[in-house]
N, CA and C atoms as an extended XYZ file, in Angstrom:
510
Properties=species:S:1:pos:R:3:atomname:S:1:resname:S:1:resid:I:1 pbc="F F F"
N       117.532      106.194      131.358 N   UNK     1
C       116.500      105.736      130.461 CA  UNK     1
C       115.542      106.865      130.125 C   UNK     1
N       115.433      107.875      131.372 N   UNK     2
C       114.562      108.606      130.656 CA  UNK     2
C       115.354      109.503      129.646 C   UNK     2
N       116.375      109.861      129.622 N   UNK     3
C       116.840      110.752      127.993 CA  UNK     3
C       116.537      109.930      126.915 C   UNK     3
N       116.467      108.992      126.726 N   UNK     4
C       115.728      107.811      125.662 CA  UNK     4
C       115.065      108.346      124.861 C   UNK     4
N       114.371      108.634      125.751 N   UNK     5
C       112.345      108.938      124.701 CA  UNK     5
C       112.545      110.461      125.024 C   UNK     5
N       113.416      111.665      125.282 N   UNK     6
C       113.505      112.834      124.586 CA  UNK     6
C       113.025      113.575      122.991 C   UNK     6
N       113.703      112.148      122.159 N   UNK     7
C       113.272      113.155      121.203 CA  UNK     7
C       112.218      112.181      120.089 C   UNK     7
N       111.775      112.856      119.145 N   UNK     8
C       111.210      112.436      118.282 CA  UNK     8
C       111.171      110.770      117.312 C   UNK     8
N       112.422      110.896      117.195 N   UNK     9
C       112.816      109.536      116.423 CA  UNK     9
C       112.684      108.749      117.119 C   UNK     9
N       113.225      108.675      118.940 N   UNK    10
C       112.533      107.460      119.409 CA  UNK    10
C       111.193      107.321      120.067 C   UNK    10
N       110.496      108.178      119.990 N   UNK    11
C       109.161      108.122      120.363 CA  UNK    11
C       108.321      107.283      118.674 C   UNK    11
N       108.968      107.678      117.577 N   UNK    12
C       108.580      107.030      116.415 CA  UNK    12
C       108.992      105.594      116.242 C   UNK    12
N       110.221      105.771      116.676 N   UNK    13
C       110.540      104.547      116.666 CA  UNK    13
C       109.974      103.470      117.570 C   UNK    13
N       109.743      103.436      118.833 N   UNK    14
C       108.551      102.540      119.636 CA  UNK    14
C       107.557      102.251      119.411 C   UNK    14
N       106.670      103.401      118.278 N   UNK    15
C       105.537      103.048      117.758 CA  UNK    15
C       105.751      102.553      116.676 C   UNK    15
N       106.769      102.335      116.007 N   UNK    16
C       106.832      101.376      114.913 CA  UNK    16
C       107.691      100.047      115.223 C   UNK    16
N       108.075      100.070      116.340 N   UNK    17
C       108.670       98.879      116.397 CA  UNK    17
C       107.112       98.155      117.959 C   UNK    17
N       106.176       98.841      118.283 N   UNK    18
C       105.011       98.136      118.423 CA  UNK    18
C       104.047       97.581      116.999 C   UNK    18
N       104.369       98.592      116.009 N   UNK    19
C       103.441       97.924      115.328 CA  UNK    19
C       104.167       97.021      114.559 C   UNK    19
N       104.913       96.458      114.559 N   UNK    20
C       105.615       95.580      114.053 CA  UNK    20
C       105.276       94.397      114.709 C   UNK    20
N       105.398       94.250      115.655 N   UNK    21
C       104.925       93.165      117.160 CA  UNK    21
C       103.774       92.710      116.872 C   UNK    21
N       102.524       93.631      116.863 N   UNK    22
C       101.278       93.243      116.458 CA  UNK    22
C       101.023       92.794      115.059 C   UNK    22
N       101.932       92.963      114.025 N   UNK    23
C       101.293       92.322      112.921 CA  UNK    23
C       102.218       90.943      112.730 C   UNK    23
N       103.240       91.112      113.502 N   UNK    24
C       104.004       90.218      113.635 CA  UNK    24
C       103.027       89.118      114.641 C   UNK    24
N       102.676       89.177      115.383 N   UNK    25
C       101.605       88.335      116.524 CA  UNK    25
C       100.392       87.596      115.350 C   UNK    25
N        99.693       89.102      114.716 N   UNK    26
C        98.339       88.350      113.766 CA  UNK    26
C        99.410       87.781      112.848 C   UNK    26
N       100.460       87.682      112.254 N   UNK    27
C       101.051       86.657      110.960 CA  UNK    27
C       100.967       85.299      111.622 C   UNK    27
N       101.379       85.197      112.932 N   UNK    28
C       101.497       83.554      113.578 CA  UNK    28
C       100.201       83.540      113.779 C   UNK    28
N        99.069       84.135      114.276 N   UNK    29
C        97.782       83.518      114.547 CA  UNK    29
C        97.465       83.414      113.318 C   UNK    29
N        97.602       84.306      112.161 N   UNK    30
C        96.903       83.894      110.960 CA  UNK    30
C        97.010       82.469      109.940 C   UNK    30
N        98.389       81.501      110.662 N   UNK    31
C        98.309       80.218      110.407 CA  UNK    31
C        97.682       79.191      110.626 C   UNK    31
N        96.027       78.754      109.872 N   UNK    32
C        95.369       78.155      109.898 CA  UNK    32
C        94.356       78.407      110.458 C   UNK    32
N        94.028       79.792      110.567 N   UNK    33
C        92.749       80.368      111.048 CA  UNK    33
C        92.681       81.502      109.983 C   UNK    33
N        91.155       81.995      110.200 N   UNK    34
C        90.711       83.022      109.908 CA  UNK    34
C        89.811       83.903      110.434 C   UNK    34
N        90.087       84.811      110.734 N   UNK    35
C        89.861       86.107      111.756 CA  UNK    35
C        89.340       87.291      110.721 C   UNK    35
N        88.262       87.950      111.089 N   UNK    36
C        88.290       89.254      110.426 CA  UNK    36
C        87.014       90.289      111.307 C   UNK    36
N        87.041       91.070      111.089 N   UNK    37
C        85.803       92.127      110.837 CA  UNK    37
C        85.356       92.274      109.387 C   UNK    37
N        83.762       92.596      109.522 N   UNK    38
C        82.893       92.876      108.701 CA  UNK    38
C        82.000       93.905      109.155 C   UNK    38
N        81.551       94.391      108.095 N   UNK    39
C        80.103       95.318      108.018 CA  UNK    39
C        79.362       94.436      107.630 C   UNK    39
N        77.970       94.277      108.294 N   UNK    40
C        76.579       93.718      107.770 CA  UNK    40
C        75.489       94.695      107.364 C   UNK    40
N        75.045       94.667      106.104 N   UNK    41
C        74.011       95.120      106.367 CA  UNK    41
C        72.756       94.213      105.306 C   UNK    41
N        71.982       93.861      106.391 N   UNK    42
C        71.308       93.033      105.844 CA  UNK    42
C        71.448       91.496      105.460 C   UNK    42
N        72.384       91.176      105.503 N   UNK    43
C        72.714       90.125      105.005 CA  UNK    43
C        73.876       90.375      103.508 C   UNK    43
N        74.299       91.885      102.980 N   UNK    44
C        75.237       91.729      102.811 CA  UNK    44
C        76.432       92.502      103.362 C   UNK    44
N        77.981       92.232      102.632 N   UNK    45
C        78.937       92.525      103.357 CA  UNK    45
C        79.567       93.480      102.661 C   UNK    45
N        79.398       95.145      102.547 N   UNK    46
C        80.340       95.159      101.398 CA  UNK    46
C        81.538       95.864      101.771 C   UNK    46
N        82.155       95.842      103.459 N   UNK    47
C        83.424       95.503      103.412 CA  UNK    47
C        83.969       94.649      104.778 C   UNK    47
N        85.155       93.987      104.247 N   UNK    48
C        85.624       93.305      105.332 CA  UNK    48
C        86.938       92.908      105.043 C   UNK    48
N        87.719       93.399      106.710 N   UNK    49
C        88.753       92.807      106.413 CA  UNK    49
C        88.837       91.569      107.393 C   UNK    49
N        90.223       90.963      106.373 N   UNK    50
C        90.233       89.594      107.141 CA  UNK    50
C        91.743       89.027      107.004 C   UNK    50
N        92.066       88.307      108.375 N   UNK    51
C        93.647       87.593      108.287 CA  UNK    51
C        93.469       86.001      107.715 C   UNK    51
N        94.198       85.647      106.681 N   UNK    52
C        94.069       84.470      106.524 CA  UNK    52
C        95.218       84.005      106.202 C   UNK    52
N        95.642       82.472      106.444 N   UNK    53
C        96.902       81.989      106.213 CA  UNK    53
C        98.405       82.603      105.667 C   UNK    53
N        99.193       83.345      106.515 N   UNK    54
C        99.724       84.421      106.357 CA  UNK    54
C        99.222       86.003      105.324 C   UNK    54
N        97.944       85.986      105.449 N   UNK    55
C        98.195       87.241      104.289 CA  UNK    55
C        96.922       88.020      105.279 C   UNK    55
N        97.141       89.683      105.188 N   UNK    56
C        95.927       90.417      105.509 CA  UNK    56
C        95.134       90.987      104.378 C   UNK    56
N        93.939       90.924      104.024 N   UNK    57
C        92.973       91.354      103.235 CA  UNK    57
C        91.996       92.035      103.216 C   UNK    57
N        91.975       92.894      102.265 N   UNK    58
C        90.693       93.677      102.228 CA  UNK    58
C        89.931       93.370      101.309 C   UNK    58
N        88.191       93.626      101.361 N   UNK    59
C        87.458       92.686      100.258 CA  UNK    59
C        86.387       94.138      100.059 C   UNK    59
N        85.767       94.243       99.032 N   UNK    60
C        84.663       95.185       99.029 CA  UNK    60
C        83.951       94.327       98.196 C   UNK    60
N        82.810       94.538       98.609 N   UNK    61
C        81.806       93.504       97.736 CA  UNK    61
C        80.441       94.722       97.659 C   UNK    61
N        79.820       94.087       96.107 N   UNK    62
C        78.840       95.014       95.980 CA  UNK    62
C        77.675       93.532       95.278 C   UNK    62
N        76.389       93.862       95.750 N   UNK    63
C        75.534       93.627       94.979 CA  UNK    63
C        74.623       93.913       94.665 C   UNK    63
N        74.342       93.404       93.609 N   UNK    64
C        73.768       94.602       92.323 CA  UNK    64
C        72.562       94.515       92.787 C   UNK    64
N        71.536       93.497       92.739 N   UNK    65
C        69.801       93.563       92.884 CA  UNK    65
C        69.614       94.676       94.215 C   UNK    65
N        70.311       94.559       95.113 N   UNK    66
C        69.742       95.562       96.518 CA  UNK    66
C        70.808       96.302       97.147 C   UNK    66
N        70.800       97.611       97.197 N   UNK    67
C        71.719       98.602       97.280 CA  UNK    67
C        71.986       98.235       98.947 C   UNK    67
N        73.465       98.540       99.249 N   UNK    68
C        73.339       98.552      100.967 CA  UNK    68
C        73.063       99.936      101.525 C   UNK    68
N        72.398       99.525      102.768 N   UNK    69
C        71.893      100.872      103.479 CA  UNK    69
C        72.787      100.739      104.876 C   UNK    69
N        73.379      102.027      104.234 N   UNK    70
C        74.433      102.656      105.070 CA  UNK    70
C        74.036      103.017      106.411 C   UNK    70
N        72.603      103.249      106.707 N   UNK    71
C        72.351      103.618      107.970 CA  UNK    71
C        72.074      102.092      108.924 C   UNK    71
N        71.992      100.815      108.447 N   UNK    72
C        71.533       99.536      109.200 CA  UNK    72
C        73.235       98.983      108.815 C   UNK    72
N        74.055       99.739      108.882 N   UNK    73
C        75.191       99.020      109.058 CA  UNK    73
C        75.883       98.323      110.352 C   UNK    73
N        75.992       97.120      110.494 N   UNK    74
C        76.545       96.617      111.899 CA  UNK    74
C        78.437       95.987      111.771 C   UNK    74
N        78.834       96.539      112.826 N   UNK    75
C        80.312       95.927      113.123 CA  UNK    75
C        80.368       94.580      113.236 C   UNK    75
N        80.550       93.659      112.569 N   UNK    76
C        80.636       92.031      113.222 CA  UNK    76
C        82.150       91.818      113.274 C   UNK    76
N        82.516       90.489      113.397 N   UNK    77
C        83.737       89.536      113.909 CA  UNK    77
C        83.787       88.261      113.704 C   UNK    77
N        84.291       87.578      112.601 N   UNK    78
C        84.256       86.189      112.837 CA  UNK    78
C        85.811       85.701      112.930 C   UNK    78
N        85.489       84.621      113.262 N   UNK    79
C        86.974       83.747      114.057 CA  UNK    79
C        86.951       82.064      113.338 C   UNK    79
N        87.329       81.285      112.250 N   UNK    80
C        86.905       80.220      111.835 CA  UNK    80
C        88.141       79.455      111.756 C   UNK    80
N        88.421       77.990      111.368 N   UNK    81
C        89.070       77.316      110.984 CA  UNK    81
C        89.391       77.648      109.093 C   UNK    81
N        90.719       77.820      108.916 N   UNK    82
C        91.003       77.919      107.350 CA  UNK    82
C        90.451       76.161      106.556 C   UNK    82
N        89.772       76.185      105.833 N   UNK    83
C        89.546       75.427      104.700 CA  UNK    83
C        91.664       75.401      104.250 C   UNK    83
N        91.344       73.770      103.338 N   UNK    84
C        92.759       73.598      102.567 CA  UNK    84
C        93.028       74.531      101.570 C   UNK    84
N        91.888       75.410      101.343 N   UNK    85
C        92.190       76.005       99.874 CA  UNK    85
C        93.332       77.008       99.807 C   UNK    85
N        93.900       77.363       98.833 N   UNK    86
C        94.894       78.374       99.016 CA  UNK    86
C        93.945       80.107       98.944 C   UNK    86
N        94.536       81.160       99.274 N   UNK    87
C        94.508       81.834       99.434 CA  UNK    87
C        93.416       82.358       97.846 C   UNK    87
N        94.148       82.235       97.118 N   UNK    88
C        93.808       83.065       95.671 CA  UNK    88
C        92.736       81.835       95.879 C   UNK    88
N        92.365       81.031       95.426 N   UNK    89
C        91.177       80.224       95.250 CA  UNK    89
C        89.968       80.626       96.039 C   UNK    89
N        90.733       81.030       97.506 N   UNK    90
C        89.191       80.837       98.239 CA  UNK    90
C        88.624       82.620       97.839 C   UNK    90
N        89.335       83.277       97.975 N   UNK    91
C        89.045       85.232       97.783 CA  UNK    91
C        88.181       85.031       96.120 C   UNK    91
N        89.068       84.576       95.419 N   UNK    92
C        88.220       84.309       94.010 CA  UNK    92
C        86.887       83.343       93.822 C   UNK    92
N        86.634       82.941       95.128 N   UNK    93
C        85.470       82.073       95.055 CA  UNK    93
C        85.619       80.699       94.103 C   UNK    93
N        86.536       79.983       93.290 N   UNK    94
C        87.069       79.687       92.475 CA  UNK    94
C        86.187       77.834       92.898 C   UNK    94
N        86.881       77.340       94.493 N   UNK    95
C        85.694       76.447       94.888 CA  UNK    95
C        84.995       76.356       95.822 C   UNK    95
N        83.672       77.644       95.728 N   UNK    96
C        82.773       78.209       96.391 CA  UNK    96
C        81.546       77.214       95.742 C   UNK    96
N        81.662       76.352       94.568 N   UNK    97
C        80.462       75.611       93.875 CA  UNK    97
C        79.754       76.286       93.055 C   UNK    97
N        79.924       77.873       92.793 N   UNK    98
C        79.088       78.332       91.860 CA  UNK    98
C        79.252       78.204       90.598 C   UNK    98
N        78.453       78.418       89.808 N   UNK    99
C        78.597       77.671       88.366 CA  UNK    99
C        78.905       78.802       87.300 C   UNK    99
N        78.456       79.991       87.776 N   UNK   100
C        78.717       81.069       86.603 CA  UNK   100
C        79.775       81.839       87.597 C   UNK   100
N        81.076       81.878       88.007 N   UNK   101
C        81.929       82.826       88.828 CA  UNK   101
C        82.889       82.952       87.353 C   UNK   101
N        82.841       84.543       87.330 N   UNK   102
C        84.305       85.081       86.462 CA  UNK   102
C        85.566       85.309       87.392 C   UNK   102
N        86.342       85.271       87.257 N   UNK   103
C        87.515       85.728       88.109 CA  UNK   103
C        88.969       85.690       87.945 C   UNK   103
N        89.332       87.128       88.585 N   UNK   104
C        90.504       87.557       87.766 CA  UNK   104
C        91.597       87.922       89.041 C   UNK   104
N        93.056       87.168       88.854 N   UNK   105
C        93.947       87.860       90.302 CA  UNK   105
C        95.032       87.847       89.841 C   UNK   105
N        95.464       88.613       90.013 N   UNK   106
C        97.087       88.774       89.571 CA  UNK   106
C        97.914       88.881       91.272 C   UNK   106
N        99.310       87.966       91.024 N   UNK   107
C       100.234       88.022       92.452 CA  UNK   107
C       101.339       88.643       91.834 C   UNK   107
N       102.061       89.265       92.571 N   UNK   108
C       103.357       90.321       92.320 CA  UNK   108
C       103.799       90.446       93.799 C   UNK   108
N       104.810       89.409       94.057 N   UNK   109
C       105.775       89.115       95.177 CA  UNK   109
C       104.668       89.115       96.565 C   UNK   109
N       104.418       89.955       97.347 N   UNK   110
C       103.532       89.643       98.898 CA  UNK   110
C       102.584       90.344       98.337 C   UNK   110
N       102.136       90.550       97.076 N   UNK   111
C       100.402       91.354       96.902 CA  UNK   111
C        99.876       90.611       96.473 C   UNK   111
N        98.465       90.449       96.565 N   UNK   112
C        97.450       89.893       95.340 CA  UNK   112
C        96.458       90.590       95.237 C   UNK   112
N        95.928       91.182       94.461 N   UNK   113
C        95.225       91.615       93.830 CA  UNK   113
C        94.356       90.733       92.940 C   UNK   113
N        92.951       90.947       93.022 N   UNK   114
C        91.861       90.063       92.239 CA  UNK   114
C        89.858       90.418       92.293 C   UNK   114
N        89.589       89.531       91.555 N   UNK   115
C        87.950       90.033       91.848 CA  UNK   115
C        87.353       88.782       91.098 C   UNK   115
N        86.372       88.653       92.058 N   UNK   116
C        85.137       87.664       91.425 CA  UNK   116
C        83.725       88.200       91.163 C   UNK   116
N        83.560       87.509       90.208 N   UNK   117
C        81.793       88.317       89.952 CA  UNK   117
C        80.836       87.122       89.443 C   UNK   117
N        80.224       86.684       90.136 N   UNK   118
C        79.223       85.639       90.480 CA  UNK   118
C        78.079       86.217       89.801 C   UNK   118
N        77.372       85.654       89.000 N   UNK   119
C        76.483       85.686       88.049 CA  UNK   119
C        75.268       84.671       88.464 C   UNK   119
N        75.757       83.550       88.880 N   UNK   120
C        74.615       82.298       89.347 CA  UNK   120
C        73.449       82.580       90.322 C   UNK   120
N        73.705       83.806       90.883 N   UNK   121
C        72.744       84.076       92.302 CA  UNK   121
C        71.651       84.615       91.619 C   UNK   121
N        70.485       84.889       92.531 N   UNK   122
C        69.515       85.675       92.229 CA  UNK   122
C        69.910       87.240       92.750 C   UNK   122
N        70.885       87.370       93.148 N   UNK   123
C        71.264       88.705       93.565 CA  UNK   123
C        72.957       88.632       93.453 C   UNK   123
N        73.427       88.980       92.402 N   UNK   124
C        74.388       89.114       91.553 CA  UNK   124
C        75.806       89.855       92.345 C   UNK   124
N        76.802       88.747       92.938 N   UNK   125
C        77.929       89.572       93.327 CA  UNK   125
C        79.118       89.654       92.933 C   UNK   125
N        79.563       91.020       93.185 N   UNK   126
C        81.127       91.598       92.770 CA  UNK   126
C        82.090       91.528       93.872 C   UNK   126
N        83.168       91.059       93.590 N   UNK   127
C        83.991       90.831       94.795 CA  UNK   127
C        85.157       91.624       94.342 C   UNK   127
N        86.080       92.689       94.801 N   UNK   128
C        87.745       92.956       94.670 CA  UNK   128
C        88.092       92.777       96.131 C   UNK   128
N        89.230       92.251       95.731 N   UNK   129
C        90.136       92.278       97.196 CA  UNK   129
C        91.982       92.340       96.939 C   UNK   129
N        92.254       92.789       97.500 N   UNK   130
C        94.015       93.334       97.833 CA  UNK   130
C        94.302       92.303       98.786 C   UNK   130
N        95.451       91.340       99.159 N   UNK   131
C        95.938       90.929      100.056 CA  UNK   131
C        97.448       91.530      100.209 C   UNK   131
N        97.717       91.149      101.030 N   UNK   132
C        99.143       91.752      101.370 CA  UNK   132
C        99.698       90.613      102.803 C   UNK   132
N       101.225       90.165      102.125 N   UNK   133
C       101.264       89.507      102.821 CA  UNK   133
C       102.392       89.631      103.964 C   UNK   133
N       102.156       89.013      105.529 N   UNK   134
C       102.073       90.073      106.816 CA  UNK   134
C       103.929       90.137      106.242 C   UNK   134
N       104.720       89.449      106.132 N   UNK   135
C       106.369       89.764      106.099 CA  UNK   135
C       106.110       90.952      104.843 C   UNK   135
N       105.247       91.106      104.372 N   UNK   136
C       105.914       92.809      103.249 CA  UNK   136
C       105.157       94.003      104.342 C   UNK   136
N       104.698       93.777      105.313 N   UNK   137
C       104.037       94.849      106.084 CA  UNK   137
C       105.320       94.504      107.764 C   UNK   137
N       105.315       93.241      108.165 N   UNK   138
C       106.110       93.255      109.120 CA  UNK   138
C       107.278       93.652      109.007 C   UNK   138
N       108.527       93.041      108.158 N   UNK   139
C       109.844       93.500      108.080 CA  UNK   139
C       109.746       94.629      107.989 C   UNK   139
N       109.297       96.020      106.928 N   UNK   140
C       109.271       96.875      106.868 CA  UNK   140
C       109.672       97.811      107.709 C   UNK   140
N       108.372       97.880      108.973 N   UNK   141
C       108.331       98.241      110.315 CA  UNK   141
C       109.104       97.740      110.662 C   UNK   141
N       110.063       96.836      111.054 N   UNK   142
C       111.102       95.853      111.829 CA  UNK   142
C       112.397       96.981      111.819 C   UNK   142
N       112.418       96.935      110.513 N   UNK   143
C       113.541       97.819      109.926 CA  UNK   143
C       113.273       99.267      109.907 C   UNK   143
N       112.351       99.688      109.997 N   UNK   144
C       112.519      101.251      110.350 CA  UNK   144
C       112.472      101.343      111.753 C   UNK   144
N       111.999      100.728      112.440 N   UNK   145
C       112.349      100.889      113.950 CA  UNK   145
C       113.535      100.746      114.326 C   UNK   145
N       114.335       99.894      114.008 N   UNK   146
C       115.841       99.352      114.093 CA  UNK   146
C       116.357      100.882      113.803 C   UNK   146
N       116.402      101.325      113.026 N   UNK   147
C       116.834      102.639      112.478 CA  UNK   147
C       116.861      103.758      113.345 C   UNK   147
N       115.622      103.799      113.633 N   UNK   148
C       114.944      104.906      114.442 CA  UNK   148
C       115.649      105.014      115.601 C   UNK   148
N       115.638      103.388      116.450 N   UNK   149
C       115.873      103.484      117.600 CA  UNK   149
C       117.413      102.917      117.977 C   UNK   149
N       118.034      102.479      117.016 N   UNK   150
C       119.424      102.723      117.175 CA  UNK   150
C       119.930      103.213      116.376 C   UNK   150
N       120.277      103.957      115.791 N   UNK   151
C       120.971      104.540      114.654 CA  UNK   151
C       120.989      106.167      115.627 C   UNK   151
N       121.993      107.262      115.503 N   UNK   152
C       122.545      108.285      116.522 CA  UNK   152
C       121.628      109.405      115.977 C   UNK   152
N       121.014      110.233      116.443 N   UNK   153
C       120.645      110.835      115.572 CA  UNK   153
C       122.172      112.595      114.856 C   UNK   153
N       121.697      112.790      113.671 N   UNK   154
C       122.694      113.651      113.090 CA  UNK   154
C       123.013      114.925      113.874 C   UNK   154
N       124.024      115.397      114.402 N   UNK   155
C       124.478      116.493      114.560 CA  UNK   155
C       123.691      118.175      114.042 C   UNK   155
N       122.976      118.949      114.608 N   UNK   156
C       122.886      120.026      114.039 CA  UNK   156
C       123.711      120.672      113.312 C   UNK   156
N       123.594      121.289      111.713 N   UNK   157
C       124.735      122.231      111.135 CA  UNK   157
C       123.977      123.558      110.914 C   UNK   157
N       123.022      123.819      112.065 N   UNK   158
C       122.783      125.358      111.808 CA  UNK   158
C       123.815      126.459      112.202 C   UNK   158
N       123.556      127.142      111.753 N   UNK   159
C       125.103      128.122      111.804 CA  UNK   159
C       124.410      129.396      112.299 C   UNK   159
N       125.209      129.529      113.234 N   UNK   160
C       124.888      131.109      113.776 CA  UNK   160
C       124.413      132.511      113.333 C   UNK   160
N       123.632      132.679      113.765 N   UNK   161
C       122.881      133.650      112.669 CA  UNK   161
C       123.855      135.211      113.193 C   UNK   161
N       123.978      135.716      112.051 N   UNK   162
C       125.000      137.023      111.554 CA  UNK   162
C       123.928      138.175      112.070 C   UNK   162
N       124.789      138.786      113.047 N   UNK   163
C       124.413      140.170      113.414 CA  UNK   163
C       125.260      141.400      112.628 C   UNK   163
N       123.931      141.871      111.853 N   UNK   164
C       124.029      143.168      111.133 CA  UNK   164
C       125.176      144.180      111.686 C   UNK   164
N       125.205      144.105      112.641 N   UNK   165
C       125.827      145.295      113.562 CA  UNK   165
C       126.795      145.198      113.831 C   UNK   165
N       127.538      143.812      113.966 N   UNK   166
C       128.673      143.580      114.506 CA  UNK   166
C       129.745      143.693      113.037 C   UNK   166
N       131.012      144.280      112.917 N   UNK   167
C       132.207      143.990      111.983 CA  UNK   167
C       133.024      143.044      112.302 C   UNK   167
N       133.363      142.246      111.601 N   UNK   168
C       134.527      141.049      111.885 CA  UNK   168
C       135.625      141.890      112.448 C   UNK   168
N       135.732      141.297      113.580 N   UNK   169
C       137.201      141.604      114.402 CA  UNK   169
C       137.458      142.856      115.060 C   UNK   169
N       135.759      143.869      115.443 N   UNK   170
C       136.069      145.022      115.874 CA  UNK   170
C       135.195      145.123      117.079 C   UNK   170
């Protein structure tokens, strides 16, 4: 076992077939919960990611009336029960109750891509967010580890390097 982890490919390959495990682990917890980190500052958020009903997301939010200050930035964590809403509804704020929300998302197979921009507040917010959903990030890894760590690795074809000095056959 120890010639195993000799060379390169399978030392790559363990770390991609761990990270496969772990996003494979958050895809089953991410059924019917929602988990994320955030930045606070102040009371706003302007980034956070978050696992929600199979998909991982990133959100950047800006708002306009009060700039965030980068130096009162705090690490938070929340852990909640998912609402019924689907995915694109709840990121788009769509039924958040606000009365002036624009919002725009386009899906293309495990991505979504979108943004809301809330107008109704007294302090005016912009939302984009990317989801990605965990089987276009898990299989991936699944399958390059598989590769890595069984597949042989190729034969060297470096060829002997030619001494100046020597004549063929003398």
């Amino acid at each position: 076992m120890g010639d195993f982890f000799q060379g390169r490919r399978q030392k790559v390959g363990v770390v991609t077939l761990t990270l496969a495990c772990v996003f494979a682990a958050a895809w089953v917890r991410s059924i019917g919960r929602e988990e994320g980190v955030y930045f606070d500052s102040k009371g706003q958020t302007p980034l956070m990611i978050c696992s929600r009903n199979h998909f991982l997301t990133i959100i950047f939010a800006r708002h306009f009336t009060r700039p965030v200050v980068f130096t009162q930035l705090k690490l938070r964590w929340f852990d909640q029960a998912c609402s019924e809403e689907t995915n694109e509804e709840y990121w788009t704020l769509a039924n958040a109750g606000f009365t002036n929300v624009v919002t725009k998302a386009r899906t293309l197979g495990g991505i979504m891509i979108g943004s809301a921009f809330d107008t109704s507040l007294s302090n005016p917010l912009k939302r984009w967010f990317i989801s990605f959903s965990y089987w276009l990030i898990t299989i991936p890894f699944t399958v390059v580890s598989a590769y890595l760590l069984v597949s042989k690795p190729k034969s060297s074809t470096l060829k002997k390097p030619v001494d100046p000095n020597v004549i063929d056959g003398t």
